[in-house]
C-alpha positions in Angstrom: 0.0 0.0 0.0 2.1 3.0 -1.0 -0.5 5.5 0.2 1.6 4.6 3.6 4.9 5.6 2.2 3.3 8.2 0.6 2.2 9.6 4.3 5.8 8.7 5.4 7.1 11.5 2.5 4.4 13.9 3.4 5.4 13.4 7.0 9.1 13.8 6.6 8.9 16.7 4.2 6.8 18.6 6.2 9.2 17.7 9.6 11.7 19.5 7.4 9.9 22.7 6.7 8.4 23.1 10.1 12.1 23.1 11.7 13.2 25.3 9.4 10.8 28.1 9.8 11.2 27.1 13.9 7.3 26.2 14.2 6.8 25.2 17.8 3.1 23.8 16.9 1.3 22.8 13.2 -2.2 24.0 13.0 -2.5 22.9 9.4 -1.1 21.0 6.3 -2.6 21.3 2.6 -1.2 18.8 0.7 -2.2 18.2 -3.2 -2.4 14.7 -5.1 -2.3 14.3 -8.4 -5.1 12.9 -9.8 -2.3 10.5 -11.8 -1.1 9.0 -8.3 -4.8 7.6 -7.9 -4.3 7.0 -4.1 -7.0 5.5 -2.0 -8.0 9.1 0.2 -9.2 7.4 3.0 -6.5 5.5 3.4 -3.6 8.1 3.5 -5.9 10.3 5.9 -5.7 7.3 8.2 -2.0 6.4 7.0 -1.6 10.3 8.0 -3.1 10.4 11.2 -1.0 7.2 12.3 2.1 8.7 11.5 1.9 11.6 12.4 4.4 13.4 15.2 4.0 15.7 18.3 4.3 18.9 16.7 1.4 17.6 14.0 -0.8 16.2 16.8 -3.5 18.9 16.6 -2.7 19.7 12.6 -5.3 19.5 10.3 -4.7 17.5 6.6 -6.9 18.8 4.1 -5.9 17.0 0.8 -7.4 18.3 -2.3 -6.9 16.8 -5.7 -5.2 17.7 -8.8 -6.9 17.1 -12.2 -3.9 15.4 -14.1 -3.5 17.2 -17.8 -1.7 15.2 -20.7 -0.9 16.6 -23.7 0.0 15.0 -27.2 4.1 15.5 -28.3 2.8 15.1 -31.7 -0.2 16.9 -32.4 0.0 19.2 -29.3 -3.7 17.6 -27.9 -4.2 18.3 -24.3 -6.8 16.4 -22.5 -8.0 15.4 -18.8 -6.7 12.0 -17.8 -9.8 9.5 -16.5 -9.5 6.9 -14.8 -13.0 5.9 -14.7 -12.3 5.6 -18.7 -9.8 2.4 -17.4 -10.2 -1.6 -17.2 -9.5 -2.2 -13.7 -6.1 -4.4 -14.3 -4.9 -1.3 -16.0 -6.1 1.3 -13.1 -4.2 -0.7 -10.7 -1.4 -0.9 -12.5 -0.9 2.6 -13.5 -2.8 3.3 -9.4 1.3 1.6 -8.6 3.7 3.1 -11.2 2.0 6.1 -12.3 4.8 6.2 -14.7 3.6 3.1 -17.2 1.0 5.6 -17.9 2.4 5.8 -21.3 2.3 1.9 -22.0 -1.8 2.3 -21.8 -3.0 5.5 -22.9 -2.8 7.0 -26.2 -4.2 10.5 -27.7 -7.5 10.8 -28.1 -6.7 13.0 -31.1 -4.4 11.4 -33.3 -3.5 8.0 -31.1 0.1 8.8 -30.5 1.5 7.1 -27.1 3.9 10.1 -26.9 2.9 12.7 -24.5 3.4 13.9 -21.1 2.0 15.0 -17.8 2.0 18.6 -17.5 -0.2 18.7 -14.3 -1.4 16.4 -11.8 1.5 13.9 -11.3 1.9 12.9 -7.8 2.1 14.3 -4.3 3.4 17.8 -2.7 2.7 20.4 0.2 0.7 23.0 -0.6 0.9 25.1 2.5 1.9 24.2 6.1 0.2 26.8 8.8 1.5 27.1 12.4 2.9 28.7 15.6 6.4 30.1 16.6 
């Protein structure tokens, strides 16, 4: 379940930032998820609250979601990835190594399996609120 590690990054990079700026206490943490990474919500806001240390105990996760945008290398097509569009085997696959994206989606426009991510691809701090 790498909506565990995933907590465990969050976690860690979110340690770093809050002894740098010397926060005594974190009131809040916005993190964003791509809508690529597919993670199981529930899951990391229980994977979250598990892990969490003493300066997050009272800290607040919200977690909003990213709409993941591909767009074609060949004929410049940009469209909303959807994973509702999926077979399951393939949604689990590409729920584990976003990456292989490639190997199962084309454009819609012209077919080519050349494109890339420009938004929506994985997992990052949005904002981290707190006391001195």
């Amino acid at each position: 379940m790498h909506e565990w590690a995933l907590a465990e990054a969050v976690l860690a990079s979110a340690s770093e930032v809050v002894e740098k700026e010397n926060l005594k206490e974190v009131a809040e943490v916005r993190i964003k998820v791509g809508e690529l990474q597919q993670i199981d919500r529930e899951l990391f806001e229980f994977a979250l609250e598990q892990l969490k240390t003493a300066k997050f105990k009272k800290a607040k996760f919200t977690i909003e979601a990213a709409r993941s945008i591909l767009q074609c290398r060949s004929c410049s097509n940009k469209w909303f990835f959807g994973k509702e569009k999926l077979d399951p085997n393939t949604a689990e696959a590409i729920h584990f190594v976003p990456e292989i994206v490639h190997s199962y989606i084309k454009c819609p426009n012209c077919g080519s399996p050349d494109f890339e991510v420009v938004e929506g691809r994985g997992v990052w701090l949005e904002s981290i609120r707190g006391a001195k």
